[in-house]
C-alpha positions as CSV (number, residue, x, y, z in Angstrom):
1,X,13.8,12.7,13.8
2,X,13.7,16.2,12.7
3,X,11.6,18.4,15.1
4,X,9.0,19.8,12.4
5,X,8.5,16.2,11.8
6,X,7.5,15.3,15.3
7,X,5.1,18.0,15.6
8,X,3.5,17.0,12.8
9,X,3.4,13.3,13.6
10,X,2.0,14.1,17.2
11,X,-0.7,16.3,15.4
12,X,-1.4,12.8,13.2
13,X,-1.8,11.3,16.6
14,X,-4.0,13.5,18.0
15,X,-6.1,14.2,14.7
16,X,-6.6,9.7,15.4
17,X,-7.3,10.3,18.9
18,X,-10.2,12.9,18.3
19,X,-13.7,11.5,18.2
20,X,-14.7,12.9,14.8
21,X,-11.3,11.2,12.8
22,X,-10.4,7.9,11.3
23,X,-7.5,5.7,10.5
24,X,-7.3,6.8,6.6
25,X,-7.4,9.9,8.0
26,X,-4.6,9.4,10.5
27,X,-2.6,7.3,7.9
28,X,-3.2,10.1,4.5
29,X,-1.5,13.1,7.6
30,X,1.4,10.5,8.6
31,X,2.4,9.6,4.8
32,X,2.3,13.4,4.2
33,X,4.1,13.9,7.8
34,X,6.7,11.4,6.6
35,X,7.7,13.4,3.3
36,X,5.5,10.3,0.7
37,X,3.8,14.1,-0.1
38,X,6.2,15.8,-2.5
39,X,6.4,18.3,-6.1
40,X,4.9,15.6,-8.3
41,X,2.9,13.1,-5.6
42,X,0.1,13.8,-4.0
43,X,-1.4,11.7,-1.3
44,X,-5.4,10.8,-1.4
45,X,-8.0,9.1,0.4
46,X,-10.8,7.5,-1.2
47,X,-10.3,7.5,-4.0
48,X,-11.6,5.1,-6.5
49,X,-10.1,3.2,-9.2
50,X,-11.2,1.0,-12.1
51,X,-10.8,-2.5,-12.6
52,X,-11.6,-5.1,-15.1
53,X,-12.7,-7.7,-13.5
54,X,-14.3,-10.9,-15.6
55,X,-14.9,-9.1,-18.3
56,X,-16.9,-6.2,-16.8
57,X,-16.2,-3.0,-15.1
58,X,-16.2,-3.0,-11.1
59,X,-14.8,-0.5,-8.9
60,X,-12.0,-0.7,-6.1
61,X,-12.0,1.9,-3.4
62,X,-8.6,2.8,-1.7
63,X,-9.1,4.7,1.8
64,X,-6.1,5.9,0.7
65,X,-3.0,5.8,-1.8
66,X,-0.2,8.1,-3.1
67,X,-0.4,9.2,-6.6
68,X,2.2,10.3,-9.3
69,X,1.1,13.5,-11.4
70,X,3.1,11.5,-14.3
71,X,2.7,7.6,-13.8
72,X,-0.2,6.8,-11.6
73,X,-0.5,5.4,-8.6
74,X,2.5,4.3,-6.3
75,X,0.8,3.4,-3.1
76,X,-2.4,1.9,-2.0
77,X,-3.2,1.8,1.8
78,X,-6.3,-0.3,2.9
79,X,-7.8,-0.4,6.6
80,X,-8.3,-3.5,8.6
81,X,-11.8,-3.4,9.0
82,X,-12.5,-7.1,10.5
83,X,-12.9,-6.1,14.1
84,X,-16.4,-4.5,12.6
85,X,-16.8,-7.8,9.9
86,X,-14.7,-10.8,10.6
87,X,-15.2,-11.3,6.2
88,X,-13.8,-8.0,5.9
89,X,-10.0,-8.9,5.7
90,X,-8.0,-6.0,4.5
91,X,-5.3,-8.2,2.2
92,X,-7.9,-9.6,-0.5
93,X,-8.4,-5.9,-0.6
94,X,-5.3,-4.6,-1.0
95,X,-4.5,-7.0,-3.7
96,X,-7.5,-6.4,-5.9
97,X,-6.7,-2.4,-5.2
98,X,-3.0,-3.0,-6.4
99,X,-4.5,-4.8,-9.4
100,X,-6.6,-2.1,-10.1
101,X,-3.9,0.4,-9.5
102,X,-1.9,-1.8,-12.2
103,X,-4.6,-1.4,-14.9
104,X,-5.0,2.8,-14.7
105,X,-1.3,3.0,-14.4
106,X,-1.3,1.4,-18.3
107,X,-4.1,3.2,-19.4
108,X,-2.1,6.3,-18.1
109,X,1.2,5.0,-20.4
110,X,-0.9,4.0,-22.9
111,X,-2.5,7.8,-23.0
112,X,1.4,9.2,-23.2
113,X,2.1,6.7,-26.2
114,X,4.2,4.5,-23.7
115,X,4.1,0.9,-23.7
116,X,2.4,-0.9,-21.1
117,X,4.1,-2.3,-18.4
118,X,4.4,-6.2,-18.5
119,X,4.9,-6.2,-14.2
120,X,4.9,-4.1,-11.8
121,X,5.6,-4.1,-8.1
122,X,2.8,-1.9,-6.4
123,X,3.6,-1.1,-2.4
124,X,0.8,-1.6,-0.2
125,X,0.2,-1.0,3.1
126,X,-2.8,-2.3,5.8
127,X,-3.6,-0.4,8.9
128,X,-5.0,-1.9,12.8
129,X,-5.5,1.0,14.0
130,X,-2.2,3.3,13.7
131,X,-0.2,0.0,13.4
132,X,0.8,-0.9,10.0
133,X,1.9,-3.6,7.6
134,X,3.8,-3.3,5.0
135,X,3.5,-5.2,1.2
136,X,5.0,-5.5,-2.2
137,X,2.4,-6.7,-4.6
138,X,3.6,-8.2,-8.0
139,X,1.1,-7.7,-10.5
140,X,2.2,-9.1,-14.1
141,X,0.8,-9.1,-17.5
142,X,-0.6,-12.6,-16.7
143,X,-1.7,-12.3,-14.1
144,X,-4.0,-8.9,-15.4
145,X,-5.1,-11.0,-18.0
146,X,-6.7,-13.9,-15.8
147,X,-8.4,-11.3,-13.7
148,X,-10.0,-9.3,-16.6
149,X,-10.9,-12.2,-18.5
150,X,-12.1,-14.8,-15.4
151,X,-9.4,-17.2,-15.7
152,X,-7.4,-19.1,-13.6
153,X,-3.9,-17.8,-13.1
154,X,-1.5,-20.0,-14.4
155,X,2.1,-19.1,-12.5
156,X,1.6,-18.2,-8.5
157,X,1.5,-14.8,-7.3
158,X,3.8,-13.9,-4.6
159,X,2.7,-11.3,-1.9
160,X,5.6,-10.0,0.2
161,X,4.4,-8.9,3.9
162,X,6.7,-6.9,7.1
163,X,5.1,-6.8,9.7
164,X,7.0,-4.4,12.4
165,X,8.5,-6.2,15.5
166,X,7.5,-3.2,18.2
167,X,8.8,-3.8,21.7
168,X,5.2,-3.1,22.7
169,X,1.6,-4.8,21.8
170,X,1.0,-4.0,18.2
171,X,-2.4,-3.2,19.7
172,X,-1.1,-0.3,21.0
173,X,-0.3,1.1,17.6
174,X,1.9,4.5,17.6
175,X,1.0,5.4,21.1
176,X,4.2,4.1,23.0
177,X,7.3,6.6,21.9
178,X,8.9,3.5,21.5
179,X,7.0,1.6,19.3
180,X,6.2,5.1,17.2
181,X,10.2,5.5,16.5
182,X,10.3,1.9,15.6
183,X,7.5,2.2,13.0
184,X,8.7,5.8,11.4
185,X,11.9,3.8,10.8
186,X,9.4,1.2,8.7
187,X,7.8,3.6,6.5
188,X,11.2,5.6,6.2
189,X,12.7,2.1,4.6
190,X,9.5,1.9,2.2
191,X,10.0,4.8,0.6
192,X,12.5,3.4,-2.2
193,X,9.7,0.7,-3.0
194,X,7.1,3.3,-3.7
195,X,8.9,6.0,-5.1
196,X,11.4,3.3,-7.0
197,X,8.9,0.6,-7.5
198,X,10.0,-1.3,-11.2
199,X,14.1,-1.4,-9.3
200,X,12.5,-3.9,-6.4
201,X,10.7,-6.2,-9.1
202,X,14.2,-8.2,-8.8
203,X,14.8,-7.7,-5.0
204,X,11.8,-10.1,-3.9
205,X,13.5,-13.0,-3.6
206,X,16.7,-10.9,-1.3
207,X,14.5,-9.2,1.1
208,X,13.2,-12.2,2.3
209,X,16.7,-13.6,3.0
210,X,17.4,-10.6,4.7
211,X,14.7,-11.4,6.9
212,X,12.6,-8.0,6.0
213,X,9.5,-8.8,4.1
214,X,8.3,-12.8,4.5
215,X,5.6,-14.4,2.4
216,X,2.2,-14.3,3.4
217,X,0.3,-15.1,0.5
218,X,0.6,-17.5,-2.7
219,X,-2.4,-18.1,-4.8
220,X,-2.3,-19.9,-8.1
């Protein structure tokens, strides 16, 4: 690791550790520590996004999420808040924010005389603290419709989840050197899903073999 990076990451750290801060916080100055911050991305924290949800318009707030100047969002990042409210589980979230993050991103193509995008693989990520999980969301056509229009999906929707195998508790986070090199290493691998997102729509179903991402989720 290079050794402006490390600075920065131990000022992430201790911008968590102060009283005043909070894990979007911490998580918006790691993804900009880790380079997802570049010319034509921008990282943000809460900030909301539309979605069409049966039939009316409803809101879904990211704590934070990497945008594109030119296509839209690449990156949503929820916290898991169900220490405070044991209904509060961070993945329903995520998904509804990646669905939402689907519908601007064709509005935006739309607005540049593109065609809309019939699926799309949006990147997620959930956050315990300053230990993360990482997803690949596939939101199709289909499955867009259902959602805007109340329906019941009719093919299963596959969420992919990696959850980082530290050789510490996960409790712990990023605190142990050892478990923060392991983890850097995670969102280092994730970068060709955000920042190549539609090239990974096919390379589901091989990163499970290889025993990176595993299915958590299947709803239909």
């Amino acid at each position: 690791m290079a050794r402006s990076q490390t600075i920065l990451l131990d000022l992430a750290m201790t911008l968590y550790e102060g009283e005043e801060s909070a894990v979007d916080d911490f998580a918006a100055e790691l993804l900009r520590a880790l380079g997802y911050e570049t010319d034509d991305t921008v990282v943000r924290t809460r900030k909301t996004l539309r979605l069409f949800l049966c039939g009316e318009k409803v809101y879904a707030k990211t704590d934070v999420c990497v945008l594109d100047t030119r296509t839209g969002v690449l990156l949503v990042v929820q916290e898991d808040k169900s220490h405070l409210n044991p209904t509060a589980e961070p993945e329903p979230q995520l998904i509804a924010e990646a669905i939402a993050a689907f519908q601007e991103n064709n509005v935006k193509r739309e607005g540049a005389a593109l065609e809309p995008l019939k699926e799309a693989i949006i990147p997620g990520i959930t956050m315990i603290g300053t230990f993360p999980r990482f997803y690949k969301i596939k939101v199709t056509d289909k499955l867009n419709y259902a959602i805007r229009h109340g329906q019941y999906p009719e093919t299963t929707t596959r969420v992919y989840r990696h959850t980082p195998r530290v050789p510490r508790r996960s409790l712990d986070g990023m605190k142990p050197l050892d478990n923060r090199k392991l983890v850097v290493q995670c969102y280092e691998a994730f970068k060709p899903v955000v920042f190549q997102p539609q090239e990974y729509v096919c390379l589901c179903h091989r990163s499970q073999e290889a025993g990176m991402l595993t299915c958590v989720q299947q709803t239909r």
